[in-house]
N, C-alpha and C positions, 0 to 999 in steps of 0.2 A: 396704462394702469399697472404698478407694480403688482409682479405675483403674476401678469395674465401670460398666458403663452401667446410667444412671437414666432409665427408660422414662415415667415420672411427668413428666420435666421434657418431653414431647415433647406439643406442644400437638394437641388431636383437630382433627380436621375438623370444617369449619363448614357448617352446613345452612342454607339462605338460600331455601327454599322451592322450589328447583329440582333436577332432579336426583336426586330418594327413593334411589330403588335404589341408584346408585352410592354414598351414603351410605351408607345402612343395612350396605352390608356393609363400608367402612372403620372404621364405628364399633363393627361388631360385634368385628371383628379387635381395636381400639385397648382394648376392655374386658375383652376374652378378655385382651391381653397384661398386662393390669395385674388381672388375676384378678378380675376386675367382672362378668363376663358373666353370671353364675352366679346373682348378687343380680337383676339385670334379668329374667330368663328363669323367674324361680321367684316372685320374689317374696313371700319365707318372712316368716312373723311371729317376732320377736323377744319370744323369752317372759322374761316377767319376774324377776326373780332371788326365790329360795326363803330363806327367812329362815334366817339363817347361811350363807350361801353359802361354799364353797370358795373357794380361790385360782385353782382350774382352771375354776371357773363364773364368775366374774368376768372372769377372762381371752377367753375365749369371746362371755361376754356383749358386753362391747368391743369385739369383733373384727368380729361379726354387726354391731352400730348401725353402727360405722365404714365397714363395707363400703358398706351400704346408704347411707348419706352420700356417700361416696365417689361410689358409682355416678350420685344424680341430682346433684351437682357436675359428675359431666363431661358429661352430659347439656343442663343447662344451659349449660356454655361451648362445648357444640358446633354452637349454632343462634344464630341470627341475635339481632338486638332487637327487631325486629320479632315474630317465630316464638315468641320468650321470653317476650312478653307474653301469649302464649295458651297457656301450659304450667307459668306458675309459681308457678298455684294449685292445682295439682296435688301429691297426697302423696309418691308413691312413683317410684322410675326406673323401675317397669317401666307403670305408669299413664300417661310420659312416655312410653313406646316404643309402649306401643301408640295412644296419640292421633296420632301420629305418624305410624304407619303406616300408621292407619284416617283420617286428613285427604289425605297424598298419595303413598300407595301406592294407593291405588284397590280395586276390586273386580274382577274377573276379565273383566269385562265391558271395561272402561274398558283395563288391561292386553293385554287382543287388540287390541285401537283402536289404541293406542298403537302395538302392534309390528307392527303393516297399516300404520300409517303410517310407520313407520322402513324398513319393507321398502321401499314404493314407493319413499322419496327413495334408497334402495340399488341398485333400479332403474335411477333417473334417472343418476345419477354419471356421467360422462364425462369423462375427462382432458386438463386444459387444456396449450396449446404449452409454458405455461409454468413446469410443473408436470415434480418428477420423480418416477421409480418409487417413490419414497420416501414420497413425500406425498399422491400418491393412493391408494397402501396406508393408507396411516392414517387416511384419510377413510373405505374401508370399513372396518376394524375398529373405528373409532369408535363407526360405527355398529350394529354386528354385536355390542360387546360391549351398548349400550344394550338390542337384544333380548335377549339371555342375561339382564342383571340384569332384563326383566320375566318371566326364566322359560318364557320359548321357546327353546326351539335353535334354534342358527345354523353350522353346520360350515365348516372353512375352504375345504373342497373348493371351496363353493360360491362361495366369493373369488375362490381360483383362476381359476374357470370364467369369471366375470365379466371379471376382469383379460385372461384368455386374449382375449376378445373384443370389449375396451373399448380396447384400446391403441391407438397410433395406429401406422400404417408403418414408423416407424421400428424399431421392436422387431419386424419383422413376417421378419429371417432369424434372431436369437435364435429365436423359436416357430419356427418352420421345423425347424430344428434340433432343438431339444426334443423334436418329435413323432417326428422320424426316431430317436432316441436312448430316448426313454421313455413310457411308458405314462402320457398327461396327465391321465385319470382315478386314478392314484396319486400324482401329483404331490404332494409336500409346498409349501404355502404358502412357506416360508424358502427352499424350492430354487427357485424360481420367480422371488422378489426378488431370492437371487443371481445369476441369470444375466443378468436386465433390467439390475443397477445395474452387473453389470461389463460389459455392453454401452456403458451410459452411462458409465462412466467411460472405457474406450477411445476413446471419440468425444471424450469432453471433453480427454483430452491430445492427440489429433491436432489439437483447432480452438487448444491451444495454440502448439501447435508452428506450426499455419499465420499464428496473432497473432504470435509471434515472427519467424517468417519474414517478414511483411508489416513490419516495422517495422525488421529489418534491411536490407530492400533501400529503404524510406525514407528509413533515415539514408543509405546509398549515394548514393541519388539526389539527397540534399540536401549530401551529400561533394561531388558531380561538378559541383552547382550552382554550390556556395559553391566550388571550383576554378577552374569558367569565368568566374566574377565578376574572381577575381584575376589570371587568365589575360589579362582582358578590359583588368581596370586596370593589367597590366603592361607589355601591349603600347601602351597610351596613352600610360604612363609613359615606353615607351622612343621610340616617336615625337616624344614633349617634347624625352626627349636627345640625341635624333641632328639636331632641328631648331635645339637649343642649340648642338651641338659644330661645327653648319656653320656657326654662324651665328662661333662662338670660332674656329674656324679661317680663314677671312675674315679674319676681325681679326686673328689670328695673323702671316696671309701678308702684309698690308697693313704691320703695324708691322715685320714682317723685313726688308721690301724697303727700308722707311727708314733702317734704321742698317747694312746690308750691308755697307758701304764703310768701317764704323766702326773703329778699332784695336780690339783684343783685348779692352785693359784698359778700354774706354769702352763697348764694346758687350755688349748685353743680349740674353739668347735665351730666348724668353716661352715657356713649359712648363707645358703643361693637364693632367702630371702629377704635376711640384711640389706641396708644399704650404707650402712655404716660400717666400721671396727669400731667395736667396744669393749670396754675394759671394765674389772672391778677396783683392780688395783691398782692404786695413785701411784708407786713406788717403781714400776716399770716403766714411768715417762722421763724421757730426755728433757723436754719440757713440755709446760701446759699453762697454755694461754686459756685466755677468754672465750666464749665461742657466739654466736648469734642461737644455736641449737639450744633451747631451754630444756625440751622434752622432746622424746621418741616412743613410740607407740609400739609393745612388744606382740606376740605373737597370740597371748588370751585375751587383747584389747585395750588390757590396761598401760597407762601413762606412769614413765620412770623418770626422774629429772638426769641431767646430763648440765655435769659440773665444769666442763672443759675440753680441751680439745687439744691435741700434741703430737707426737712424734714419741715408737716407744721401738726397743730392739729387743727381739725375741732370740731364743738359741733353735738351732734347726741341726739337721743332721749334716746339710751343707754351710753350716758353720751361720755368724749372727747375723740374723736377717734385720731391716729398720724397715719399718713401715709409719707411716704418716698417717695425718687425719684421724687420729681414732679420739673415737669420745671417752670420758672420763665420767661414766656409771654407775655410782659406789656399790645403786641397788638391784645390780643386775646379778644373776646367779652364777652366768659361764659369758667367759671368753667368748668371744664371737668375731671370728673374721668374716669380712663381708665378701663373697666371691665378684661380684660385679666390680667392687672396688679393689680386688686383686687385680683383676684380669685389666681394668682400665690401666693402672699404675705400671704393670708387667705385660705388657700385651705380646704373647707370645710365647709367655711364659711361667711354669706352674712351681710351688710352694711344697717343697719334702720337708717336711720335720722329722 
């Protein structure tokens, strides 16, 4: 029927020589589901068909060999190649199950061995720092179902009891609690692990919350660092300017005291917050072009137009100076050399009039 699950396409378990018990009962479960179990456990003879046989004795007939087929087929793919060399002269599936079970199931003798020995190592157990309630649980029931499949009981009580007494301190006001709350000889196994793992989980979001917290106030501290760095390089920066702007104003006051006396129209007033040269007078330019510059913005906020831009030569005390770039102002009141654009044009060198 489409849609239905095919339990046939679901490969058995593999036998590799270790482990019997836990075998034996997946494989029994895998044969049981595929209606195989029944051929292994009996191991009926298939009688031979009766001369003239029916439709419905044939049918039968078929059913019985095929099963029986069937059965040491998956018996075969359930074991090893090693294991399959010593089973595959064998006739029957249930001739396989019980060589099987008579090679390493053992004898009753060898089976108490066995489960004296899984006890003691269930004894030993002790839970490591690094281990959580989870995983040392699984270490005893590992062990604990190992004796069941040789046929001894193992109760979970007895988990319990062990866990109760194997933990380490931390889990030590979880118990605390448990015993003021309930009676630890009825304790359920699953109530036990729930209260150890919500224990451990409350712990593990606090030590989140504390990593988060520690790496908050790292980035802070490396905020405050990477601030007094800049703090550091700004007040450098501004001892550079204020040792520059003494050094421009000197030269400022030395070139003012030179043309003081000057006319209007000849003299110049050097301005460290210019960033132009401007002019009023057209008649001092070599030439004057066109400029992109419409307007410049003076010093009480207001907007003056700026008619061009050229090339003009002025008289100095070290004889005619040319200077470039200046704009052409009509409505500006004084000359204005711009120091920024001095020093760029002359770098290295200062302007006596």
């Amino acid at each position: 029927m489409e849609g239905e699950f095919n339990f046939s396409s679901v490969a058995p378990p593999v036998f590799d020589g270790d482990n019997y018990q836990m075998w034996a009962v997946c494989m029994e479960t895998y044969l049981d589901a595929l209606d195989l179990w029944e051929v292994v456990e009996e191991d009926y003879e298939v009688q031979p068909l009766p001369a003239n046989p029916t439709m419905a004795q044939i049918k039968i007939y078929k059913e019985k060999r095929t099963r029986k087929s069937k059965a040491k087929a998956c018996l075969f793919a359930a074991v090893s190649p090693t294991i399959f060399t010593r089973i595959m002269s064998l006739k029957s599936a249930k001739d396989i199950w019980d060589y099987l079970k008579e090679e390493y199931a053992g004898d009753e003798r060898i089976k108490g061995m066995q489960a004296l020995n899984l006890i003691s190592e269930f004894e030993l157990q002790r839970m490591k720092d690094s281990e959580t309630i989870k995983d040392y649980s699984d270490r005893f029931l590992s062990i604990a179902n190992k004796v069941r499949l040789l046929g001894f009981g193992f109760t979970d009580s007895r988990i319990v009891e062990k866990i109760l007494v194997t933990v380490p301190e931390r889990y030590e006001t979880t118990i605390t609690t448990l015993e003021n709350t309930k009676d630890l000889s009825k304790i359920s196994l699953a109530e036990l692990l729930n209260a150890l793992q919500a224990l451990e989980q409350r712990r593990q979001m606090r030590d989140d919350k504390t990593i988060e917290g520690a790496l908050a106030a790292k980035h802070q501290n490396d905020f405050k660092g990477s601030g007094a760095i800049i703090c550091k390089e700004k007040a450098q920066q501004q001892e550079v300017d204020a040792q520059v702007a003494n050094q421009e104003d000197e030269d400022q006051l030395f070139v003012a005291s030179c043309f003081a006396n000057s006319s209007s129209t000849e003299s110049w007033l050097i301005d460290s917050g210019c960033t132009n040269h401007m002019t009023n007078d057209k008649e001092l330019f070599r030439d004057l072009r066109p400029t992109d510059i419409t307007k410049v913005r003076i010093g009480n906020g207001d907007f003056i137009s700026v008619k061009g831009k050229g090339t003009i030569t002025i008289s100095s005390s070290a004889g005619p100076k040319k200077i470039s770039d200046v704009l052409y102002a009509p409505e500006i009141d004084q000359n204005l050399l711009s120091v920024g654009n001095s020093q760029s044009e002359n770098e290295g060198q200062k302007f006596f009039f």
